[in-house]
C-alpha positions as CSV (number, residue, x, y, z in Angstrom):
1,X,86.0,106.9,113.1
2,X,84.5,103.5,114.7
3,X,82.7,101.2,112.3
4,X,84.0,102.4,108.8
5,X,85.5,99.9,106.1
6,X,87.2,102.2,103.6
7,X,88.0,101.1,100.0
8,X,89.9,102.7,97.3
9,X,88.4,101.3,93.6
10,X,86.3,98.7,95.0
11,X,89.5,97.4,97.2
12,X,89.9,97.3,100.8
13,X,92.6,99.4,102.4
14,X,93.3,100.9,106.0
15,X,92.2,104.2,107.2
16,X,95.6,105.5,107.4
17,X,95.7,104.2,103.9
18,X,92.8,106.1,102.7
19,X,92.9,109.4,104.7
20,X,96.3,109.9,102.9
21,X,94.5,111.6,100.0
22,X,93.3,115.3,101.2
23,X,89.9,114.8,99.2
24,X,89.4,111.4,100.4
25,X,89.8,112.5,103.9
26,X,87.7,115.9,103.4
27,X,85.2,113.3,102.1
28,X,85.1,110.7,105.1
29,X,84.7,113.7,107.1
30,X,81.5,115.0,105.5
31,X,79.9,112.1,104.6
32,X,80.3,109.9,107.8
33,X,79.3,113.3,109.9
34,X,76.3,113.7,107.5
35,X,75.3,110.5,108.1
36,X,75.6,110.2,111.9
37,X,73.7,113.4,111.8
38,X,71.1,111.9,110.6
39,X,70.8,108.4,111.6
40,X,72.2,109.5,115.3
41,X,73.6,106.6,117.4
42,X,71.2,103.8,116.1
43,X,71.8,100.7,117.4
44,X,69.8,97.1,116.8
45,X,67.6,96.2,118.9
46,X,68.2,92.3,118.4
47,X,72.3,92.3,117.8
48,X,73.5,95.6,119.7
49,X,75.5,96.5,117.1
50,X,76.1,99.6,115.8
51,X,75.4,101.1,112.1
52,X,78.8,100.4,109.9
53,X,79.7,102.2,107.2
54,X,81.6,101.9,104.2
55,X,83.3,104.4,102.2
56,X,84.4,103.6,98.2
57,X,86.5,106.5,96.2
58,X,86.2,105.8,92.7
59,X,89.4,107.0,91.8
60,X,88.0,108.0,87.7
61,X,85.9,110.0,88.8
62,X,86.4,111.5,92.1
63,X,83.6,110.3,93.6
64,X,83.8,109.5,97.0
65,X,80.2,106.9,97.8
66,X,78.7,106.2,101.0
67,X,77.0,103.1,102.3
68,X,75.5,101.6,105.8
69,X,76.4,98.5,107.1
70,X,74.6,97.0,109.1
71,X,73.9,93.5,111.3
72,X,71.4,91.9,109.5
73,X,68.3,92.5,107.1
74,X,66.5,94.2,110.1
75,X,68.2,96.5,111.1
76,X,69.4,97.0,107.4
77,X,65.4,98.3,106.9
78,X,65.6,100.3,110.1
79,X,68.1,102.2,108.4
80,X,66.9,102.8,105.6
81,X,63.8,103.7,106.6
82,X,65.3,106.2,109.4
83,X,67.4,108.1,106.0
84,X,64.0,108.3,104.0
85,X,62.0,109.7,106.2
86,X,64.9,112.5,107.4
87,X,65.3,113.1,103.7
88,X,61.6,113.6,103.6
89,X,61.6,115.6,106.3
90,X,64.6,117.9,105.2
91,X,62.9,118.4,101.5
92,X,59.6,119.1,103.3
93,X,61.5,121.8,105.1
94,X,63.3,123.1,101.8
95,X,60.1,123.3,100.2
96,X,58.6,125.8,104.0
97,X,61.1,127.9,103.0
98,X,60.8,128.4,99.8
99,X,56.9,129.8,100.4
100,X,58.4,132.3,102.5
């Protein structure tokens, strides 16, 4: 996957490096899908870059945490604002189908 810094612990490694662990992989997988998903192919409007991401497995606990990268402050915003309002929109959604 294009764009993805991948560290083990806080450190950085490469992706062969991190995909060698079946969990860390299955989590890459799911995480970077679920977020291209949502944000789609966003690009900035001032850099044309593309949205980054970086992927930190805490090896303690198993946790595999997902972040965006991205350009500058902006399109950092841009972002975020794109993930709240599908997250809002997804919950809103939940909450249809629950009154059925």
């Amino acid at each position: 996957m294009s764009n993805v810094k991948y560290k083990v612990d806080g450190v950085e490694v490469s992706a062969e490096e991190f995909r060698q662990d079946e969990d860390r992989s299955a989590a890459e997988d799911f995480l970077v899908n679920a977020y291209q998903e949502t944000l789609g192919d966003m690009v900035c409007s001032e850099h044309g870059e593309k949205t980054g991401y970086e992927l930190n497995y805490e090896s303690e606990s198993g946790q595999c945490k997902i972040r965006t990268e991205a350009c500058c402050e902006t399109f950092d915003r841009n972002l975020n604002m794109a993930l709240m309002m599908k997250m809002s929109e997804q919950a809103e959604a939940s909450r249809s189908d629950d009154d059925i």
